[in-house]
N, C-alpha and C positions, 0 to 999 in steps of 0.2 A: 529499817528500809521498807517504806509502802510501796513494794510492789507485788501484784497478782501474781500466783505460781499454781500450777494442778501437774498431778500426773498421776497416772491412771485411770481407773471409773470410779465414778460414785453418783448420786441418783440425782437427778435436777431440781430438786427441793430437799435444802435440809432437813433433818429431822424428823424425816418419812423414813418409810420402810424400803432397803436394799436386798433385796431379796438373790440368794444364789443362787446359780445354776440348777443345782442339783437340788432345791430344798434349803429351807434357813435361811437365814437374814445376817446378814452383814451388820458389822456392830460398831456402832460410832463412836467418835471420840473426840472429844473438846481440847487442844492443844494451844493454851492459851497464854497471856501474858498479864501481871498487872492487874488479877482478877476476870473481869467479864471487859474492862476497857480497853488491854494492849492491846497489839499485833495478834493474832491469833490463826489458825489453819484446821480444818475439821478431816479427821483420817475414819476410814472404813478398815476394819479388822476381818479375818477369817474367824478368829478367837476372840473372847473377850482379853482385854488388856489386862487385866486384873488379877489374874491369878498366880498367886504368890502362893510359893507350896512350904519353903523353909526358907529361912532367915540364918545362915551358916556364922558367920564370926564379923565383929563389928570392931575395929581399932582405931586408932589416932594417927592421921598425917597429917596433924600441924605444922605447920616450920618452927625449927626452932631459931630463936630469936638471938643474935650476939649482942646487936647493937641496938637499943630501943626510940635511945632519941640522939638522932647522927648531927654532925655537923660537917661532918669529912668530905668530901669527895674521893669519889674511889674509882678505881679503875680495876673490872674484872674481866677476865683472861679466859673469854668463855669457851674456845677450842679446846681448853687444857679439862673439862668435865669429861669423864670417863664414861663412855659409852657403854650401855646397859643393854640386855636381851630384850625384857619386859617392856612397853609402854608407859604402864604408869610409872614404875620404876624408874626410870629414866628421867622423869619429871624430877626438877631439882626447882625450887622456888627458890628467889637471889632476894627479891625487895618487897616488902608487901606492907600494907596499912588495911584499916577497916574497910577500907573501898573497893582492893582489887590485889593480886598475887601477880608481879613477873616472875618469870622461869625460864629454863632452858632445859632442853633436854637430848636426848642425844641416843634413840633407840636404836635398831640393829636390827628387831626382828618385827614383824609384821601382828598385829592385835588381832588373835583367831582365835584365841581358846577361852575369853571370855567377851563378854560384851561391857561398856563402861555409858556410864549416866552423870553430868555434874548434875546435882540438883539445885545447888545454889548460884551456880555462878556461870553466865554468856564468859562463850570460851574462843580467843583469837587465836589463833595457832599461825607463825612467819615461816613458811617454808623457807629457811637459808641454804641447806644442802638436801637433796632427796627428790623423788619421786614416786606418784604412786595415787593410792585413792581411797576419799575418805566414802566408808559405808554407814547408811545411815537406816532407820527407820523410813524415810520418809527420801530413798533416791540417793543416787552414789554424785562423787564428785570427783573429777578428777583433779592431781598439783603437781605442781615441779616449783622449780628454782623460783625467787621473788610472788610466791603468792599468800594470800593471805585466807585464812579459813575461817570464817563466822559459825558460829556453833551454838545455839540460844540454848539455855539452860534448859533441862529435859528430854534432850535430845540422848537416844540410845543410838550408838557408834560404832563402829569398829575403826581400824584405820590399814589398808596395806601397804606396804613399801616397795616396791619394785629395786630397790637401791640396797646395799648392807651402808652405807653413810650418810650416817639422816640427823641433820642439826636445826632442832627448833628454836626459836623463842614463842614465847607464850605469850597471855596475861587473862587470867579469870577475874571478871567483871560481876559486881551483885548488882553493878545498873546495867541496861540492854547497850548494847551497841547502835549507834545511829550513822547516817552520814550528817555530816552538817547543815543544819538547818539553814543559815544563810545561801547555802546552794541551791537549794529547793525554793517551790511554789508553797501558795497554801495547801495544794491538791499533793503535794509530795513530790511533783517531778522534778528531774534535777533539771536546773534552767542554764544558757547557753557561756555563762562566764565558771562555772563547775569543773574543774580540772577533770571528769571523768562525768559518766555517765549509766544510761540503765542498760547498754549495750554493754559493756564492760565487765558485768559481774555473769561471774561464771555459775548458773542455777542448776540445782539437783537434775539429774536423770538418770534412766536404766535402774528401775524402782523392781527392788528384791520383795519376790511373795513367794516366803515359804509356808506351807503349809505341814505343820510339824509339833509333833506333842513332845514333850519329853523333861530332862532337867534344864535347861539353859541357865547359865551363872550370870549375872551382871549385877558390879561391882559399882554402888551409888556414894558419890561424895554429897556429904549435909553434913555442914556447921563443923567443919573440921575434921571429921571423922568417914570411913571407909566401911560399907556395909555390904558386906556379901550375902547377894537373895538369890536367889532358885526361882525362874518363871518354868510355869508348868507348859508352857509352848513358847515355838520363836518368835523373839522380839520384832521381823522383821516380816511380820504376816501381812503389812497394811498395801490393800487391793487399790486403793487410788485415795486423793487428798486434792486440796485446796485452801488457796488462802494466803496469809502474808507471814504467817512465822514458817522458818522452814532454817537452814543451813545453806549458807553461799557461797562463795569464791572470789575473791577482786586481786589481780597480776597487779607490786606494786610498777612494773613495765608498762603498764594504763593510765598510769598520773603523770597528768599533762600540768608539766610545772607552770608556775606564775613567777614573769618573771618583769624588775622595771629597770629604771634609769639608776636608781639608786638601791642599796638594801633592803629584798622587803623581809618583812619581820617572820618570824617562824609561823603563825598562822594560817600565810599563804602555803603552807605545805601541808594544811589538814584536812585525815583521811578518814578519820572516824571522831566519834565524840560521845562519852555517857556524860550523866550527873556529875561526876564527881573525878574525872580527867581524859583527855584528847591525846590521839593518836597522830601522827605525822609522819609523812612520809620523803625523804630527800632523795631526787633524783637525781638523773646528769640533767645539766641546765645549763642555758647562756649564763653568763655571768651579768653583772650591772654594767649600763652601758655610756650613763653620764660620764664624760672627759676627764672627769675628775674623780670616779670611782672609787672605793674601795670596799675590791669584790669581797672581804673577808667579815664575819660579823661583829658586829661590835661590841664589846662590852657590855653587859647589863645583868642586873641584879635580881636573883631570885626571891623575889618579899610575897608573893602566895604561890606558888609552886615545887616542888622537886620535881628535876629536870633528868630523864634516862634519855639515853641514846644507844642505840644497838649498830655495831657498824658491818653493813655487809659485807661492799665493794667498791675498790675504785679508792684514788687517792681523797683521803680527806685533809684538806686543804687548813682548817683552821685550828688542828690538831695535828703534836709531833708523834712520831713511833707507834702510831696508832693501825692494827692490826683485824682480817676480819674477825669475825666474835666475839672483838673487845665490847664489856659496856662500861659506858660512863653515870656514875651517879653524880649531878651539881645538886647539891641538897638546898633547901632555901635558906636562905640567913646570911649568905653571902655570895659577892658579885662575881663573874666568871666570864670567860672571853677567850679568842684567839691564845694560843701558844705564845709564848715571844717568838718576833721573828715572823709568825705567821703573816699579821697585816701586813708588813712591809712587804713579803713577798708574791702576794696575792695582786698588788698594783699592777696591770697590765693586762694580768692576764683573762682569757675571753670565753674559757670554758669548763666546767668539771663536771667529771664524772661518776663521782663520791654516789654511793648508793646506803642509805641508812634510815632507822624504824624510830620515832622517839614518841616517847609515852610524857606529858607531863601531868604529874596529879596534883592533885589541887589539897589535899594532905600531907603531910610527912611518912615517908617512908621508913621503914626499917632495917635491918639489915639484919640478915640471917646467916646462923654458920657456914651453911653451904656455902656463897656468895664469898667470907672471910674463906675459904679453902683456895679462892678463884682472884684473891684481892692481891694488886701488885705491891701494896705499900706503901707506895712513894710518889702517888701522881699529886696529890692534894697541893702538892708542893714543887709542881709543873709549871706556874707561872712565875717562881722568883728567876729571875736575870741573875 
């Protein structure tokens, strides 16, 4: 997302001398993307960022994989994942390939006693149930119900809940997160046919400087694995910043649907976009409004996608017995559609309310035990009459 953010002080010329108060200089820091080409935001430290004192225990959270190469569609029962104290813990990854991890998670208690870093992968987080506010290095954010958390990898976190019932879904990304390019200018701005805009995204503020020596824990994921370091002071020292990487917010309550005469295709509903698969967002929406309509989707065949769908809220219309928290996996290789029954009963009608997150990746997905824990067993076989 190109947009300009500061908060704080930091000196009118990079790369100069910030001198403190009291004596000493202010210590910079390059928070970049992509090498020296991304998105990038330059932070002023009390401390140097650098100081790593001990390196404590290093393990494995992989997913482990049931299903390697799917054919199925499935349907999981994501309400029924049991609620964990921990954060990370909590974190259950359902679908994943080389590109990116979905998950859900379902924590309890609020991220205070250690601090966390992905270091590999931009981090989406769906507020489905909860409230509360993400803390960052670099400015706090606040979320509730239908928002969406942008998280650029490197980013050191905490998260608090104001809630004991907190139901996420995820998805860790190793390409950055964008908005769609077709929405924007050459300069970046979003332009006036853009279901949303740069008023809409909710930007960091009430920027934490502590000034504090000590052990601080934070807990770095790289390449599959979980590394508990020791910073010799707190991660959240930075005295002011600037620039275009940073952690965001967008309500999917903000996506101004597209809507025509006829069916428009899932792309009118795209909210995000990396390298290697698109984010969508379905709101409530007029229905189609040719005389001869048929508001329900039609039939079509997954030949370069796996197609997930997270369903929030609100009746969804082109699916039976469908629940919030359910996800749907349509894997690609075969074609998929309305319910029976659905088309037909969709004729007429002029409005719905269905509220839902869908991811589709431009790889095959996996499927992991967790997910088989959360698997109905029986939807694959939801379209025979």
């Amino acid at each position: 997302m190109p947009l300009y953010h500061k908060l704080g002080s930091f000196p009118q010329k990079r790369h100069t001398q910030f001198e403190k108060p009291n004596g000493g200089l202010y210590y910079e820091q390059l928070f970049g993307t992509e090498g020296f080409h991304g998105h990038s935001s330059l932070l002023y430290h009390v401390h140097r960022p650098t100081q790593v004192k001990e390196i404590l225990n290093s393990y494995s959270v992989e997913p482990k994989i049931a299903i390697g190469k799917n054919i199925k569609s499935l349907l999981l029962k994501g309400f029924e994942l049991k609620p964990e104290d921990d954060f990370l813990d909590s974190r259950k990854a359902m679908l994943v390939n080389k590109d990116c991890t979905i998950g859900l998670a379902a924590p309890k208690q609020s991220l205070r006693t250690y601090f966390y870093k992905n270091a590999d992968a931009d981090e989406m987080i769906f507020i489905h149930k909860g409230k509360g506010k993400l803390r960052t290095m670099m400015g706090n954010i606040p979320f509730k119900y239908g928002d969406y958390l942008i998280i650029p990898r490197g980013i050191i976190y905490q998260i608090d809940f104001d809630t004991l019932e907190n139901r996420l879904f995820y998805v860790e990304s190793f390409a950055p997160f964008y908005t769609p390019k077709r929405y924007k200018n050459e300069s970046g701005q979003h332009l006036e046919h853009a279901p949303f805009c740069e008023r809409d995204f909710i930007l960091p503020n009430e920027l934490e400087t502590h000034d504090e020596k000590g052990d601080f824990l934070i807990k770095i994921k790289k390449e599959g694995m979980m590394h508990e370091i020791v910073y010799a002071t707190h991660p959240f020292d930075v005295v002011g910043w600037d620039g275009y990487n940073f952690s965001y917010g967008f309500s999917i309550h903000n996506f101004e649907p597209i809507t025509g005469r006829v069916h428009q295709p899932p792309p009118v509903h795209q909210t995000f976009e990396t390298a290697t698969f698109v984010v969508c967002s379905f709101v409530p929406r007029l229905y189609d409004y040719h005389p001869k309509a048929i508001p329900a989707p039609y039939n079509h065949s997954n030949i370069d996608s796996d197609e997930v769908l997270y369903y929030v809220d609100g009746d969804f219309m082109s699916r039976n017995n469908i629940e919030q928290g359910h996800i749907t996996l349509h894997p690609k290789g075969i074609p998929h559609g309305p319910a029976p029954g659905a088309m037909e009963r969709s004729i007429g009608q002029t409005i719905t309310h269905e509220l839902a997150v869908m991811v589709d990746t431009f790889r095959p997905l996996m499927v992991t035990e967790e997910a088989m824990g959360l698997d109905d067993g029986q939807y694959y076989k939801s379209w025979v009459e």
